[in-house]
Backbone and ligand atoms as CSV (ligand in chain L), in Angstrom:
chain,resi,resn,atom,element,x,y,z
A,1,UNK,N,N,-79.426,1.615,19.565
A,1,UNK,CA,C,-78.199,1.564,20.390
A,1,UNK,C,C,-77.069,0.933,19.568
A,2,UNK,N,N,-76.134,1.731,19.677
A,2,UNK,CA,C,-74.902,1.419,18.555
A,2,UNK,C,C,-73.679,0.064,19.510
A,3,UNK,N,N,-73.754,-0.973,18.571
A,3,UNK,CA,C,-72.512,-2.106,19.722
A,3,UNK,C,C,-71.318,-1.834,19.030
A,4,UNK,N,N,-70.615,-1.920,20.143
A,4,UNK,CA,C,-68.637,-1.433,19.816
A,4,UNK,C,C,-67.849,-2.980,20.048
A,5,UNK,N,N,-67.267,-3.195,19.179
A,5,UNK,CA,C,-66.346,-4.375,19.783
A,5,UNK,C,C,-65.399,-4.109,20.367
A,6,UNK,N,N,-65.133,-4.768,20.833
A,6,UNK,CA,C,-63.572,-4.743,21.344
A,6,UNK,C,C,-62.239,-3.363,20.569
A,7,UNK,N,N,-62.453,-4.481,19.667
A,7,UNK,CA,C,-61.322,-3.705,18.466
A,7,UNK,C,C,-61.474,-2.550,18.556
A,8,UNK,N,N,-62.802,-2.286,18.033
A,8,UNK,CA,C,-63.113,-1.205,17.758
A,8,UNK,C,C,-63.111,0.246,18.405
A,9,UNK,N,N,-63.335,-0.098,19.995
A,9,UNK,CA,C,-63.315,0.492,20.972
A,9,UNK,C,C,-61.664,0.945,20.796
A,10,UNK,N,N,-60.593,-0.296,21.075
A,10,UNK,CA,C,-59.517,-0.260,21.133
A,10,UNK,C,C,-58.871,0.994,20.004
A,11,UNK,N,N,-59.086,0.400,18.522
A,11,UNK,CA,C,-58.640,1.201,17.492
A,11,UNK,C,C,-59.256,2.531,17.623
A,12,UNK,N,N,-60.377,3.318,17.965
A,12,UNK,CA,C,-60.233,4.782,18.681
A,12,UNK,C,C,-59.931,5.549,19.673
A,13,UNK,N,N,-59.447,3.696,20.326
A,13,UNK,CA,C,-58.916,4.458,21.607
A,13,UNK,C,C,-56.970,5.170,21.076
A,14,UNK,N,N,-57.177,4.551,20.626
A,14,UNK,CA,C,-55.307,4.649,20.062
A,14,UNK,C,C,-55.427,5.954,18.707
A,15,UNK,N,N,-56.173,6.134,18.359
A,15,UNK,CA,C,-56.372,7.245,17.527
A,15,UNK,C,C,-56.433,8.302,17.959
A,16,UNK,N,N,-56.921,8.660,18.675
A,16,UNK,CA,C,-57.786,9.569,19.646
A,16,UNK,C,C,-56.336,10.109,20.418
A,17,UNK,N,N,-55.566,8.983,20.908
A,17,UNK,CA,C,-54.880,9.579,21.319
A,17,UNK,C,C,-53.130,9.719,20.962
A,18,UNK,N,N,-53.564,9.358,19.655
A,18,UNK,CA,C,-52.266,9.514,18.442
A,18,UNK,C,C,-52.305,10.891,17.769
A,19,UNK,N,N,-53.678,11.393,17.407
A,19,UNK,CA,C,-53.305,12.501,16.420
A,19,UNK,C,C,-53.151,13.801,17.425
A,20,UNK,N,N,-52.632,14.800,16.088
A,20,UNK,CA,C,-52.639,16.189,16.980
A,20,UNK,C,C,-54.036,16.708,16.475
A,21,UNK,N,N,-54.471,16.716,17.528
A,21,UNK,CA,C,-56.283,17.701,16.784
A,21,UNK,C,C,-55.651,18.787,16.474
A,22,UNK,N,N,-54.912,19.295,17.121
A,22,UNK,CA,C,-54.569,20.812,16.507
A,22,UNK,C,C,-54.782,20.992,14.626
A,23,UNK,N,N,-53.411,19.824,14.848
A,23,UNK,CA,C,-53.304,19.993,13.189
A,23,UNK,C,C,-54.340,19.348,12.324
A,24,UNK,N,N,-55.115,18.322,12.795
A,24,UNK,CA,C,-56.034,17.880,12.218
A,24,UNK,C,C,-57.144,18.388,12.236
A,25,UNK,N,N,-58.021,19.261,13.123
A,25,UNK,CA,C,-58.783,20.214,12.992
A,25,UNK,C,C,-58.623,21.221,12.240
A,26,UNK,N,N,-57.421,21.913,12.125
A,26,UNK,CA,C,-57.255,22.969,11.366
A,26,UNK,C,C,-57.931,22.609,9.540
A,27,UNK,N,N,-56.609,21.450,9.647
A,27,UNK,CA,C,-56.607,20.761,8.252
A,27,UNK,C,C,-57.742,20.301,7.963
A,28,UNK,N,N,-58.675,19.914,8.831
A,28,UNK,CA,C,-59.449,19.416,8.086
A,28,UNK,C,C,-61.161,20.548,7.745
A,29,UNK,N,N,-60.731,21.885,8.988
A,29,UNK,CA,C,-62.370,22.450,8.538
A,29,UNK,C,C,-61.313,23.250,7.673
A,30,UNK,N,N,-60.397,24.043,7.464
A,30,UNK,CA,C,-59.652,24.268,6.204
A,30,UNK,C,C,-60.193,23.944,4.581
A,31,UNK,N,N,-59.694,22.605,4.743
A,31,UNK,CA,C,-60.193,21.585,3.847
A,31,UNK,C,C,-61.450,21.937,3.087
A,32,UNK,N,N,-62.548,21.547,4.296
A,32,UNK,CA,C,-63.854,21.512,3.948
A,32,UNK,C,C,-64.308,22.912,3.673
A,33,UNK,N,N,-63.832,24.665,3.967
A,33,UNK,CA,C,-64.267,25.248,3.879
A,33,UNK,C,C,-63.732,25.915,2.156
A,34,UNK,N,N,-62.678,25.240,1.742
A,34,UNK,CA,C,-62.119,25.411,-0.050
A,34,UNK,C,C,-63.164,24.224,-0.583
A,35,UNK,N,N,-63.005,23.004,0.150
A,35,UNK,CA,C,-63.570,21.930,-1.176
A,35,UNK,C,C,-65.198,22.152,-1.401
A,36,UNK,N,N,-66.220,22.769,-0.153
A,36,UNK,CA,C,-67.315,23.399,0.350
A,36,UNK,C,C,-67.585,24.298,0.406
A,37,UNK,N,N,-67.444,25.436,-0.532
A,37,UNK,CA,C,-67.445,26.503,0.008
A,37,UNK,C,C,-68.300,27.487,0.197
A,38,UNK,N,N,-69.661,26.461,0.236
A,38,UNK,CA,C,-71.246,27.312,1.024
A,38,UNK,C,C,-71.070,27.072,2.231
A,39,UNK,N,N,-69.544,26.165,2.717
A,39,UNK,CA,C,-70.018,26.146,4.200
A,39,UNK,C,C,-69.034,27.356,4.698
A,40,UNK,N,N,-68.567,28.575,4.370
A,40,UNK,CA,C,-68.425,29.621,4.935
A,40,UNK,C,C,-69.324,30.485,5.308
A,41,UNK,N,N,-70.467,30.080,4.445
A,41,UNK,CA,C,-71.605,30.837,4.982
A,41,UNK,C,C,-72.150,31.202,6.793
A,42,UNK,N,N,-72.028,29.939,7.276
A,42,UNK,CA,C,-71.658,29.889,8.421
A,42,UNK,C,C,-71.006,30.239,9.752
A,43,UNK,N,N,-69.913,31.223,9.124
A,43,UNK,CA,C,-68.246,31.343,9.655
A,43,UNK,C,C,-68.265,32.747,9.092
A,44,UNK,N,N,-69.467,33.508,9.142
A,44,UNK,CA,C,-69.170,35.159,8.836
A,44,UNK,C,C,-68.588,36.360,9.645
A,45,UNK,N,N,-68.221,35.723,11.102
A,45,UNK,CA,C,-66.967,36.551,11.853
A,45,UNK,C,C,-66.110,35.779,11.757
A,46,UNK,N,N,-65.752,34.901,10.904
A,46,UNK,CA,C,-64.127,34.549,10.845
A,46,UNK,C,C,-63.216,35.338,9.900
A,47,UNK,N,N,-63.889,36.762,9.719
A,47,UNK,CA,C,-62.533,37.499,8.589
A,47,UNK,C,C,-62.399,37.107,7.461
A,48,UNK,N,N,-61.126,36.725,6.879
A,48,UNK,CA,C,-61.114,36.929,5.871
A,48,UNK,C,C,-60.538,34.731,5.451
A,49,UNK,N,N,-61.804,35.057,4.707
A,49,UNK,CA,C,-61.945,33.174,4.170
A,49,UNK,C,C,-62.099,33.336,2.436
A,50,UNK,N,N,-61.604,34.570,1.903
A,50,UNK,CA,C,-61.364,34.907,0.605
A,50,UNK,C,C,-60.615,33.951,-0.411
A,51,UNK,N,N,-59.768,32.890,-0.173
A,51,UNK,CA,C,-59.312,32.120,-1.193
A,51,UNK,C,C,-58.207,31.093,0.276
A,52,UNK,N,N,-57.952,30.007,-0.510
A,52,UNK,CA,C,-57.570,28.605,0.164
A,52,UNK,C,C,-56.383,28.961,1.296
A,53,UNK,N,N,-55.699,30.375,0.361
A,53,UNK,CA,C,-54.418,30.547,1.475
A,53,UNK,C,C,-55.003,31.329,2.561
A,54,UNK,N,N,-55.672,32.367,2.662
A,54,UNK,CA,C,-56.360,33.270,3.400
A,54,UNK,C,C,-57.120,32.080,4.544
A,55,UNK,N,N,-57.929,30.978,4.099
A,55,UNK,CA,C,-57.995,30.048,5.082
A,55,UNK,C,C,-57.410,29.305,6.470
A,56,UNK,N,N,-56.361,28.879,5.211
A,56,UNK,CA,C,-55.483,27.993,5.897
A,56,UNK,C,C,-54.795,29.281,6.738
A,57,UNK,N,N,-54.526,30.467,6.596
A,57,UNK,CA,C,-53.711,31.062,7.531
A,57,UNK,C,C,-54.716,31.886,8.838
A,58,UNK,N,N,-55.924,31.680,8.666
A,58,UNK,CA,C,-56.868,31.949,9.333
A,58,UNK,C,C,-57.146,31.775,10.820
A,59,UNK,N,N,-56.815,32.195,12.047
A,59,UNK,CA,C,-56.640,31.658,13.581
A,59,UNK,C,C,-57.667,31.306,13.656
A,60,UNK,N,N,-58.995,32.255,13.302
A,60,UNK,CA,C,-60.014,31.674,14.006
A,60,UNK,C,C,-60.914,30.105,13.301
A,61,UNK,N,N,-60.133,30.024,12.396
A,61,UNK,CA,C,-60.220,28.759,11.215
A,61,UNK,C,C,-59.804,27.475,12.753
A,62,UNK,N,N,-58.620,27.620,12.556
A,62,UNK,CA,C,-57.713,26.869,13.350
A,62,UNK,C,C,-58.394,26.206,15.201
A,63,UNK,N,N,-58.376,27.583,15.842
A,63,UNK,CA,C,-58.950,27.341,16.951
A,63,UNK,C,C,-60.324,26.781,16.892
A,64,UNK,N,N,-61.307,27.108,15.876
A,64,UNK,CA,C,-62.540,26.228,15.614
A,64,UNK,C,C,-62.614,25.064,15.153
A,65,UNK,N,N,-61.608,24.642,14.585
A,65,UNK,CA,C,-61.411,23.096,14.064
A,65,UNK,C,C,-60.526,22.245,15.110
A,66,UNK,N,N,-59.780,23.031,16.268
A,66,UNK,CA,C,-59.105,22.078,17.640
A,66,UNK,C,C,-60.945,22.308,18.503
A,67,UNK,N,N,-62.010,22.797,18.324
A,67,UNK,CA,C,-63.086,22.757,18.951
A,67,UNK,C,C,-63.900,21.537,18.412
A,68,UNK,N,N,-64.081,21.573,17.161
A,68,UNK,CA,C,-64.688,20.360,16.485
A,68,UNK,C,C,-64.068,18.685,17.147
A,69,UNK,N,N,-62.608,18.971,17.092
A,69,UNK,CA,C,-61.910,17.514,17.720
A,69,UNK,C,C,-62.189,17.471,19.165
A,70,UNK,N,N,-62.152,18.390,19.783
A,70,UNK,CA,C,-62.323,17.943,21.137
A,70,UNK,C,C,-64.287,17.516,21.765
A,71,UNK,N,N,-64.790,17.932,20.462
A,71,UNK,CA,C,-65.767,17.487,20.386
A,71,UNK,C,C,-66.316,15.970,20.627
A,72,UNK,N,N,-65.569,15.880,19.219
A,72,UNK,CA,C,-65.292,14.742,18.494
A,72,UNK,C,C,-64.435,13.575,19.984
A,73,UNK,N,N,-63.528,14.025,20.791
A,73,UNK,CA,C,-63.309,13.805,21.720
A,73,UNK,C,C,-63.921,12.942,22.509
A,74,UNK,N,N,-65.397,13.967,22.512
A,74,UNK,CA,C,-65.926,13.510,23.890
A,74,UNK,C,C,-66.945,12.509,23.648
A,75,UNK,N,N,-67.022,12.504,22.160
A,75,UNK,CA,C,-68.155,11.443,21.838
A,75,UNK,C,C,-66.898,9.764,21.621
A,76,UNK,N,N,-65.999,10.275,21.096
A,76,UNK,CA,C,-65.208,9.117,21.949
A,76,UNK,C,C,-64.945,8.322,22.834
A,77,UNK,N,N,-64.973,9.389,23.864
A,77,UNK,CA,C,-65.116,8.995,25.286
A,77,UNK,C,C,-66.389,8.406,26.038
A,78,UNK,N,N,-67.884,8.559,25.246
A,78,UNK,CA,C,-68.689,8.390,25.424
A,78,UNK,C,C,-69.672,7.228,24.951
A,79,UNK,N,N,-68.507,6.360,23.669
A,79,UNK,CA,C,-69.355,5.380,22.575
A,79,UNK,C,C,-70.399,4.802,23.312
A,80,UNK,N,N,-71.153,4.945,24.428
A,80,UNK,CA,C,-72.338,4.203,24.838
A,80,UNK,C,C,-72.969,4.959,24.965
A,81,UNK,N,N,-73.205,6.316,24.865
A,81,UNK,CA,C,-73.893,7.454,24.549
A,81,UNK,C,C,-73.998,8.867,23.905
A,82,UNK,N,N,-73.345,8.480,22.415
A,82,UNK,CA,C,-72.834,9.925,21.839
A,82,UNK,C,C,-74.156,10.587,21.529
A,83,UNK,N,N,-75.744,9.783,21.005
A,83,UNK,CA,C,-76.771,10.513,21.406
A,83,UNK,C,C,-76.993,11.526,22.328
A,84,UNK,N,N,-76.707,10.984,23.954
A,84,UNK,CA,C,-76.839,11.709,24.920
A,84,UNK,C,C,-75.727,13.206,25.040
A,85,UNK,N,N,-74.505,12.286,24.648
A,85,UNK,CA,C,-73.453,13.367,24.823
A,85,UNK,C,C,-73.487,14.792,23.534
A,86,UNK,N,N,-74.247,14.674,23.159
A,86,UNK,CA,C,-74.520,15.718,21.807
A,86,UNK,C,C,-75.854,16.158,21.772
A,87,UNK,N,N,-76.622,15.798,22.537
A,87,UNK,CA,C,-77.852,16.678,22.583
A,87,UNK,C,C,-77.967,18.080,22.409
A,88,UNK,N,N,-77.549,18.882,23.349
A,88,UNK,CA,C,-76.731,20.057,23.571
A,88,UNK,C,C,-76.573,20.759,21.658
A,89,UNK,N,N,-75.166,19.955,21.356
A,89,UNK,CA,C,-74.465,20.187,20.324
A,89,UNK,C,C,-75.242,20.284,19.152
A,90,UNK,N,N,-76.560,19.144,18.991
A,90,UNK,CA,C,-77.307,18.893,17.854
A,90,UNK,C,C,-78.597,20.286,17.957
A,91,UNK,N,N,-78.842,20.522,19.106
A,91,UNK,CA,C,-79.977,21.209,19.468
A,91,UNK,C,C,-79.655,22.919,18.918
A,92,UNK,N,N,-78.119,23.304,19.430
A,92,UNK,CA,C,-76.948,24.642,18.936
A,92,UNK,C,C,-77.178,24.745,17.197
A,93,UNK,N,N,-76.546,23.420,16.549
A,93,UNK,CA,C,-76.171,23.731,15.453
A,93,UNK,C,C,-77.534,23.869,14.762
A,94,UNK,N,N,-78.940,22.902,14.913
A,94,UNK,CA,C,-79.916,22.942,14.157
A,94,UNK,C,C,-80.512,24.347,14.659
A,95,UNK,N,N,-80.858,24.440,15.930
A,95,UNK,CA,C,-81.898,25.789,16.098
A,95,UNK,C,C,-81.318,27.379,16.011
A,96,UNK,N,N,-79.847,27.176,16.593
A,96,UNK,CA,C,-79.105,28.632,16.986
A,96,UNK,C,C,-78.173,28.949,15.607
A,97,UNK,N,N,-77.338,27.847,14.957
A,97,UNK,CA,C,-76.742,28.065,14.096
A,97,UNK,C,C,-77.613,27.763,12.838
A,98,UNK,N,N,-78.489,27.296,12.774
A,98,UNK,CA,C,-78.933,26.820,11.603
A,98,UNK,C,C,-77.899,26.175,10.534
A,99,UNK,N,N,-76.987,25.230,10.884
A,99,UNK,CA,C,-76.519,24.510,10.161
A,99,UNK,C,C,-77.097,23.948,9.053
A,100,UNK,N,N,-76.924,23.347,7.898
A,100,UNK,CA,C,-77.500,22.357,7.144
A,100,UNK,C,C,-77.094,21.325,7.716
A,101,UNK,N,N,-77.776,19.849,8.169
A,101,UNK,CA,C,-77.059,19.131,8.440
A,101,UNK,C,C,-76.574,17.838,7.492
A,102,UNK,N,N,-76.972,18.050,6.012
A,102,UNK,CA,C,-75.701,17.427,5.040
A,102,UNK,C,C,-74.259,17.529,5.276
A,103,UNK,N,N,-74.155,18.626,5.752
A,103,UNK,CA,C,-72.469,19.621,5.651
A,103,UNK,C,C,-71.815,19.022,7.217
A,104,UNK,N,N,-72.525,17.917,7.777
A,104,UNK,CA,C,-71.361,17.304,9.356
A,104,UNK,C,C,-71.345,15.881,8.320
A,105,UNK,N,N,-71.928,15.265,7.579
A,105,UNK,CA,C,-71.260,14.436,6.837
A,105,UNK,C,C,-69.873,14.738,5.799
A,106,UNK,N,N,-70.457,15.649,5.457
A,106,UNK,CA,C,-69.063,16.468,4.134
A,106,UNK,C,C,-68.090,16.561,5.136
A,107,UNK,N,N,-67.887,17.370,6.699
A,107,UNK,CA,C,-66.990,17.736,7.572
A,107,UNK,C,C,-66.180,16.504,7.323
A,108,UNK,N,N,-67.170,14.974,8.299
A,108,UNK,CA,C,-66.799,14.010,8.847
A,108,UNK,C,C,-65.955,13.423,7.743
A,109,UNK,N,N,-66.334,13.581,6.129
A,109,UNK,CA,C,-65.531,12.769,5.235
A,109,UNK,C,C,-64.232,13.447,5.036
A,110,UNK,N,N,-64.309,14.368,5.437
A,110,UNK,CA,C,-62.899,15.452,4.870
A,110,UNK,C,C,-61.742,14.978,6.003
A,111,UNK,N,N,-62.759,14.728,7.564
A,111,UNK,CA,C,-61.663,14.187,8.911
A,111,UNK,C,C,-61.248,13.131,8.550
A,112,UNK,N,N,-61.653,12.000,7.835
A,112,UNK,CA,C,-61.514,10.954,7.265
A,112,UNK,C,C,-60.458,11.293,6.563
A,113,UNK,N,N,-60.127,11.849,5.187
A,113,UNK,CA,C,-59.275,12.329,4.689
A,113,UNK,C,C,-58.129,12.539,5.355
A,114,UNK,N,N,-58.205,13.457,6.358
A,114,UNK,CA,C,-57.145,14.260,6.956
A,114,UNK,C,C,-56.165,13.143,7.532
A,115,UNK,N,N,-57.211,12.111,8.540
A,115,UNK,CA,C,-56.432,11.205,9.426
A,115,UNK,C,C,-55.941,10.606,8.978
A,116,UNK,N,N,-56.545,9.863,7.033
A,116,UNK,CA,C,-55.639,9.042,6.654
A,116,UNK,C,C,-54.843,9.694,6.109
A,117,UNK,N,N,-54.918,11.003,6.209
A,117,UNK,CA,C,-53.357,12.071,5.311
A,117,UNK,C,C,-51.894,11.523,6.506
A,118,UNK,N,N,-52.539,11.877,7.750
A,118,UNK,CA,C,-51.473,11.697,8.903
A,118,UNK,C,C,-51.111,10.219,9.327
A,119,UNK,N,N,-52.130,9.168,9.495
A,119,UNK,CA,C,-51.447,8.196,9.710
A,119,UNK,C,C,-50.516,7.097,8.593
A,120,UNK,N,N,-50.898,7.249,7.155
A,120,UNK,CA,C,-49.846,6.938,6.382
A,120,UNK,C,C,-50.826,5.653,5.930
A,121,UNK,N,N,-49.611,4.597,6.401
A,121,UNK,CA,C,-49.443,3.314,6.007
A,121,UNK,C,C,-50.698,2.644,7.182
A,122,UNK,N,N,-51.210,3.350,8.183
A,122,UNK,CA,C,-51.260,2.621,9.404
A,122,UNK,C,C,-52.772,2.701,9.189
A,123,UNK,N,N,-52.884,3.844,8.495
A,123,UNK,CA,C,-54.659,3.912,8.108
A,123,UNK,C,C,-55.395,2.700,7.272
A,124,UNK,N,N,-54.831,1.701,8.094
A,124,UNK,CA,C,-56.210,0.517,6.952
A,124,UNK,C,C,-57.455,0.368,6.662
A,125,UNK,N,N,-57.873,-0.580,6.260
A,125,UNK,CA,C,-59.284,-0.804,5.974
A,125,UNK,C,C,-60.040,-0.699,7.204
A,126,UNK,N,N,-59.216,-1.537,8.526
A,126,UNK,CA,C,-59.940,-1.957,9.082
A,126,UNK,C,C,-60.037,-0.711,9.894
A,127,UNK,N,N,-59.357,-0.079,10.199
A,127,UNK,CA,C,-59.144,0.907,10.372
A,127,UNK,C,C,-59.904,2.774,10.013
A,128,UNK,N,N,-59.618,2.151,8.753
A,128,UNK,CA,C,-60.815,3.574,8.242
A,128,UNK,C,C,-62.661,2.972,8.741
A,129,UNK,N,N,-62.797,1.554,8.741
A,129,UNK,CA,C,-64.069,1.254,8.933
A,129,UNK,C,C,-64.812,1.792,10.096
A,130,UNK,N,N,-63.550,1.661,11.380
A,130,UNK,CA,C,-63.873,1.463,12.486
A,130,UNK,C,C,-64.266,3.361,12.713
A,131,UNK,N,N,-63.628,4.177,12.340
A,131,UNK,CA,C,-63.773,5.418,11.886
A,131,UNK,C,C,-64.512,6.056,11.489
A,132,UNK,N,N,-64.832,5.562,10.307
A,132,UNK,CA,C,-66.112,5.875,9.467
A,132,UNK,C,C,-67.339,5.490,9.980
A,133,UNK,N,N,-67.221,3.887,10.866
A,133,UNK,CA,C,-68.578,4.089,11.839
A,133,UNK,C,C,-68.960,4.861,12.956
A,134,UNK,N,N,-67.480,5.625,13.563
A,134,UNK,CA,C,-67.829,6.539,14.756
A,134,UNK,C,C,-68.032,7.579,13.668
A,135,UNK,N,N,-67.803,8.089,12.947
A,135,UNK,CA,C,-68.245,9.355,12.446
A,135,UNK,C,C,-69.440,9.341,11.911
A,136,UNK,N,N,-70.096,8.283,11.588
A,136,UNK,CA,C,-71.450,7.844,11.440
A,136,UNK,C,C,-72.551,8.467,12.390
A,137,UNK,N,N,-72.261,7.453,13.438
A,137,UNK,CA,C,-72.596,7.964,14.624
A,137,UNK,C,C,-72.728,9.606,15.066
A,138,UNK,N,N,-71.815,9.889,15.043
A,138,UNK,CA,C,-71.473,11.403,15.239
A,138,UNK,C,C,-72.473,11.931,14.681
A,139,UNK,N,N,-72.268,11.941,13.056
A,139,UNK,CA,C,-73.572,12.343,12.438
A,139,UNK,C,C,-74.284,12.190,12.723
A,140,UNK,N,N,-75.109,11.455,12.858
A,140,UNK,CA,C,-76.745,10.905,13.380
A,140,UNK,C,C,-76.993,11.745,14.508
A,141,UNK,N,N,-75.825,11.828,15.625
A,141,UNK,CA,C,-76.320,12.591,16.856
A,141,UNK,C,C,-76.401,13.868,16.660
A,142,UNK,N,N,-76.046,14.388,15.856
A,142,UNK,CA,C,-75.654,16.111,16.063
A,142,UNK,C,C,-77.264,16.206,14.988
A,143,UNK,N,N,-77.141,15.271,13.919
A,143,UNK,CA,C,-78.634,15.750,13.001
A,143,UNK,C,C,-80.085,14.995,13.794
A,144,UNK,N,N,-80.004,14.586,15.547
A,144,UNK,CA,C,-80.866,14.076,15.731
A,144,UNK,C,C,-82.454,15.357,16.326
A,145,UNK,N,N,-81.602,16.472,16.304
A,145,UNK,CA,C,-82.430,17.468,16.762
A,145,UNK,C,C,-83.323,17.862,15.244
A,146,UNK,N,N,-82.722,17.661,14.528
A,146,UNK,CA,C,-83.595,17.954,12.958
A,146,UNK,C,C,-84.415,17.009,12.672
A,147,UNK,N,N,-84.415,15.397,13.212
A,147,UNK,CA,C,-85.365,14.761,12.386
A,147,UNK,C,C,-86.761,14.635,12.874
L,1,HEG,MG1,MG,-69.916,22.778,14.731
L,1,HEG,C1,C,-69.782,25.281,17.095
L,1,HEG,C2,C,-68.659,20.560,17.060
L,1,HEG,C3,C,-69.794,20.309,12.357
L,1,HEG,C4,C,-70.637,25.084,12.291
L,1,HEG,N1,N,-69.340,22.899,16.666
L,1,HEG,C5,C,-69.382,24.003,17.487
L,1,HEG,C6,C,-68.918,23.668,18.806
L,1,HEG,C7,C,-68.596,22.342,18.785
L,1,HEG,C8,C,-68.859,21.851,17.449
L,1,HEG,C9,C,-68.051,21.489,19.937
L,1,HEG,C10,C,-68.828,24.629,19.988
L,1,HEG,C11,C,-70.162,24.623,20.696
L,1,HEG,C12,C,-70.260,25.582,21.842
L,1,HEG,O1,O,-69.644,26.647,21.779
L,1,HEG,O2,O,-70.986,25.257,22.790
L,1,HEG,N2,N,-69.338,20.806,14.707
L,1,HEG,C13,C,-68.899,20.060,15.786
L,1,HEG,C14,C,-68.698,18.698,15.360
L,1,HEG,C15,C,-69.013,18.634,14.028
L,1,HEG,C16,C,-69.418,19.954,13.629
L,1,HEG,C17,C,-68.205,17.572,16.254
L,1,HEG,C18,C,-68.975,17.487,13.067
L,1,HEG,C19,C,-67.987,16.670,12.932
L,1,HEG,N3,N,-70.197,22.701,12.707
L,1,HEG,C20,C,-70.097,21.589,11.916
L,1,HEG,C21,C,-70.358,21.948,10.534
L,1,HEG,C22,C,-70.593,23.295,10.510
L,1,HEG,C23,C,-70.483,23.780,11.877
L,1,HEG,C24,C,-70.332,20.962,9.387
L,1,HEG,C25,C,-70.906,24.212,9.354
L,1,HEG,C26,C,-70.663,23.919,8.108
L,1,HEG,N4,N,-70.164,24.820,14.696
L,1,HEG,C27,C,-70.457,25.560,13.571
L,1,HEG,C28,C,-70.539,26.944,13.945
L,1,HEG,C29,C,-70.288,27.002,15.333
L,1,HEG,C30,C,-70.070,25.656,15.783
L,1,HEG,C31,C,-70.844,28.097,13.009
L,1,HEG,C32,C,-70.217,28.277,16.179
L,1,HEG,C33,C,-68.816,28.807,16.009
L,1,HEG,C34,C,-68.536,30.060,16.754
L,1,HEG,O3,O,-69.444,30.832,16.982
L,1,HEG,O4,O,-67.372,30.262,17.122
């Protein structure tokens, strides 16, 4: 069972509802599908994922990465049970999609990236920590159907 402090709770609560997932989803499975790019393997009705611009101009790129955040969302909303709240999600990607599940850590570091692309100056330490442990989390739940 994962403990949240205060802060911590606080600092995703204010994140969560600072960024645009739009643009940060886009940007960030974008991202991961140039800097990664066995993870298109995955994404074989998304058309055409032929080189970085073909990506980035990609809808169904876009609308699948505002799906990932609102994901990401709900395990927010949930820090006393993102296990529970991803059962579902972990059970999809390991049995139906056959995900690798190395590649939701690679995702999670690239969202990392992205957020501190958008918040600037405001992205601190303490800040990326508190982050990097919900995306922790995250991970663990979605790869808990694989272990
Ligand atoms: Mg996954 C579907 C969330 C990483 C490949 N992913 C989904 C869905 C959600 C989600 C909410 C929709 C589920 C549904 O329709 O019921 N994904 C999600 C999160 C993360 C993640 C929160 C990690 C941060 N996904 C991830 C990674 C890959 C992947 C790393 C592959 C490299 N996801 C994937 C695919 C689908 C989903 C192929 C189905 C897409 C579709 O058919 O439109």
């Amino acid at each position: 069972m994962v403990e949240w402090t205060d802060f911590e709770r606080s600092t995703l609560h204010n994140l969560f509802s600072k960024i645009d997932y739009e643009f940060v989803g886009q940007q960030a499975l974008a991202r991961c599908l140039v800097v990664y790019p066995w993870t298109q393997r995955y994404f074989g009705d998304f058309g055409n994922l032929y080189n970085a611009a073909a990506i980035q101009g990609n809808a169904k790129v876009a609308a699948h990465g505002l799906t990932v955040m609102r994901g990401l969302e709900q395990a927010a909303k949930n820090l006393d049970d993102i296990k529970g709240t991803f059962t579902e999600l972990s059970v999809l990607h390991s049995e139906k999609l056959n995900v690798d599940p190395g590649n939701f850590r690679l995702l999670a570091d690239i969202i990392t990236i992205v957020v501190a692309s958008v918040l600037g100056a405001s992205f601190t330490a303490e800040v990326q920590a508190v982050l990097q442990k919900f995306l922790s989390v995250v991970v663990s739940a979605l790869g808990k159907q694989y272990h």
